[in-house]
Kinemage of the C-alpha trace (Angstrom):
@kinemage 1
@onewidth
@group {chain A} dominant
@subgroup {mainchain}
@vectorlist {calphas} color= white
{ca unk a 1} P -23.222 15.231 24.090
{ca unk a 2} L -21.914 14.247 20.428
{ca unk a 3} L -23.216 11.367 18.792
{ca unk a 4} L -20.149 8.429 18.781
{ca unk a 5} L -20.825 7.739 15.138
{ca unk a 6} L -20.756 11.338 14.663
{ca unk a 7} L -17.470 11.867 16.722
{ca unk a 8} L -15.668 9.188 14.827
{ca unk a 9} L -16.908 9.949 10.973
{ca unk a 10} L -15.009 13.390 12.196
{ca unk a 11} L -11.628 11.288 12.944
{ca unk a 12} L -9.523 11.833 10.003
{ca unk a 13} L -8.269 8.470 7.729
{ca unk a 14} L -7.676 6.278 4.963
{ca unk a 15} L -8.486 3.130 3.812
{ca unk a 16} L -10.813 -0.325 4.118
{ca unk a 17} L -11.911 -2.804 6.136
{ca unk a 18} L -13.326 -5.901 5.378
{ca unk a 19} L -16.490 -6.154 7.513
{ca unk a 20} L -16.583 -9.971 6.928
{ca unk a 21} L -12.847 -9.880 7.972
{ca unk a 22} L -13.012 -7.748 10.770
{ca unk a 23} L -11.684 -8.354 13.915
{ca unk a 24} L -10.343 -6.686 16.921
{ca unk a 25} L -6.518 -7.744 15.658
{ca unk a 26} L -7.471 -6.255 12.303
{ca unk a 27} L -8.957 -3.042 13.583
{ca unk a 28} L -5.940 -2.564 16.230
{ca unk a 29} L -3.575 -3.164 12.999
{ca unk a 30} L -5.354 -0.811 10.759
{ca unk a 31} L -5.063 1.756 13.282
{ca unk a 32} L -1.783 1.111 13.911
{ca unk a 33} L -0.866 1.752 10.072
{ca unk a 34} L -3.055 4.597 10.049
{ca unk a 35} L -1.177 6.943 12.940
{ca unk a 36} L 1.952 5.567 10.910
{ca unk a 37} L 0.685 7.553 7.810
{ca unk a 38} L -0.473 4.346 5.729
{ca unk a 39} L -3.493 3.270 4.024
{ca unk a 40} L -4.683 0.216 5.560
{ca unk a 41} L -6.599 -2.065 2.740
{ca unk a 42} L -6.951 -5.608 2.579
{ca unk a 43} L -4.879 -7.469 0.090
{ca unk a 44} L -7.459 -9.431 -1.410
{ca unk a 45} L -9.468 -5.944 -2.350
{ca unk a 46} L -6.277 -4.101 -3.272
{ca unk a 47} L -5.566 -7.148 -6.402
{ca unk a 48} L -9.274 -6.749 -7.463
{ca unk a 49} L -8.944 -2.816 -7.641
{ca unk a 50} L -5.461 -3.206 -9.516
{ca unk a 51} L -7.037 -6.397 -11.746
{ca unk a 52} L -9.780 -3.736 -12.623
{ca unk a 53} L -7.318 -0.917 -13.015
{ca unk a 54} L -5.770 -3.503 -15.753
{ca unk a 55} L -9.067 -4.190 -17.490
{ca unk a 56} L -10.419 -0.653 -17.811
{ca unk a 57} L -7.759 1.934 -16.829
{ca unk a 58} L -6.296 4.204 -19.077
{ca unk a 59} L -2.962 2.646 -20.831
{ca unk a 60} L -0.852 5.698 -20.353
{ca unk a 61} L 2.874 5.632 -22.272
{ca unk a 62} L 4.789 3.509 -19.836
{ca unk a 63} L 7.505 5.000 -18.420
{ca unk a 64} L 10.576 2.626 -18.380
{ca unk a 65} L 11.379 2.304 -14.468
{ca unk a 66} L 14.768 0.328 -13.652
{ca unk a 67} L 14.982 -1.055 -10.366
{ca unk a 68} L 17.653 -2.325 -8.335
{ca unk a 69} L 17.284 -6.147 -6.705
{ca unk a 70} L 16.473 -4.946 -3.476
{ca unk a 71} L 14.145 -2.758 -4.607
{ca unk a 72} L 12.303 -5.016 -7.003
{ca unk a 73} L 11.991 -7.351 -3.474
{ca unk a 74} L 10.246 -4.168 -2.034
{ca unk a 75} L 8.065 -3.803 -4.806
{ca unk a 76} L 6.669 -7.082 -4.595
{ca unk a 77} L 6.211 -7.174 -1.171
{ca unk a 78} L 4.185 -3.431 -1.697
{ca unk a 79} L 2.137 -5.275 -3.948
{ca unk a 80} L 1.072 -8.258 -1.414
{ca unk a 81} L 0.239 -5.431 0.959
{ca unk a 82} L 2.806 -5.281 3.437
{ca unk a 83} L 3.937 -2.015 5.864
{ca unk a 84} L 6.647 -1.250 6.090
{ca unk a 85} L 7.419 -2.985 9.465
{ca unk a 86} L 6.295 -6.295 7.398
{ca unk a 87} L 8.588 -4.756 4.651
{ca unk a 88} L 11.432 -4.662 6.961
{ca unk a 89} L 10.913 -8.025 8.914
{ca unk a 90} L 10.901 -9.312 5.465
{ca unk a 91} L 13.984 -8.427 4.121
{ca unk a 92} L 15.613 -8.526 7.719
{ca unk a 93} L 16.604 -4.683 8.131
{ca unk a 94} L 15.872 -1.911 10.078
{ca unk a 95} L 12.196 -0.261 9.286
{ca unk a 96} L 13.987 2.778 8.659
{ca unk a 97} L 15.709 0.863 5.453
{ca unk a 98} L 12.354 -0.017 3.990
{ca unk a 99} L 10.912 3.027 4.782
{ca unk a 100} L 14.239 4.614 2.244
{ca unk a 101} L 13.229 1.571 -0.061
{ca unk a 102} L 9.538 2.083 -0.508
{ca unk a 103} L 10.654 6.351 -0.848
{ca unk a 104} L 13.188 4.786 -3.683
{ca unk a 105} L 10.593 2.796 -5.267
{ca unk a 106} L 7.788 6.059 -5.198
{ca unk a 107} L 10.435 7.807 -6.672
{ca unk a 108} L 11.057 5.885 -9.401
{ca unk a 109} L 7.404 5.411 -10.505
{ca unk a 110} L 7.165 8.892 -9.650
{ca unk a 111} L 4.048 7.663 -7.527
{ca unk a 112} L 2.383 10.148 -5.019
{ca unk a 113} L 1.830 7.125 -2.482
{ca unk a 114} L 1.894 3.082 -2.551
{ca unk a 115} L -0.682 2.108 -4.382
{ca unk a 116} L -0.016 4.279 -7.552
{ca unk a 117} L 3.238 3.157 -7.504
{ca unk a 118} L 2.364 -0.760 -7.511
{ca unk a 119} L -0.299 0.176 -10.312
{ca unk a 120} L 2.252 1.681 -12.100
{ca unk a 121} L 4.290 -1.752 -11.920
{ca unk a 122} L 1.458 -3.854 -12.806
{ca unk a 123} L 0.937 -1.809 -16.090
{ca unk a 124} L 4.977 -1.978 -16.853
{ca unk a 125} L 4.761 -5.975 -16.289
{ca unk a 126} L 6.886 -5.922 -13.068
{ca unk a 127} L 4.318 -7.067 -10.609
């Protein structure tokens, strides 16, 4: 018989928890954003890592990104954390809208996933 912490370190994912946030709402919601190809992180430690990022990151030329209104909206909500169900319930469309707004917004930045992309706005002064 497999070990269970064995079985689950072999689960594949991304992301953080909060131990002295966790709960059984916030572990059913990280899950939840996991199978739907996100990385679950709590806000509060995603604004420290991009604060860092600020402090000691490399200042690379930045690109000038022009966004439209709508997805400027979708940017900042990125940056507070929200999926893209939040993202949609939000702006009051379908999830399949934000899901084409958050793609618009990678594109722009030319940002492999999220959280590059909001890093990427922080450093041009839009977040």
């Amino acid at each position: 018989m497999q070990d269970r912490r064995t079985a689950i370190g072999d689960l594949p994912g991304d992301g953080f928890l909060s131990l002295t946030d966790l709960s059984q709402d916030a572990l059913a919601g990280a899950i939840e954003r996991t199978l739907a190809g996100e990385v679950p992180m709590p806000p509060k430690l995603a604004r420290e890592l991009l604060s860092m990022h600020r402090i000691q990151g490399p200042r690379a030329q930045a690109r000038v990104t022009t966004l439209t209104p709508r997805e400027n909206e979708t940017l900042q909500l990125m940056a507070s954390g929200m999926s893209n169900k939040q993202i949609a319930r939000a702006l009051t469309i379908s999830t399949h809208g934000a899901k084409r707004l958050v793609g618009s917004v990678l594109a722009k930045f030319d940002a492999p996933n999220r959280t590059a992309a909001v890093v990427s706005a922080v450093n041009a002064g839009l977040v």
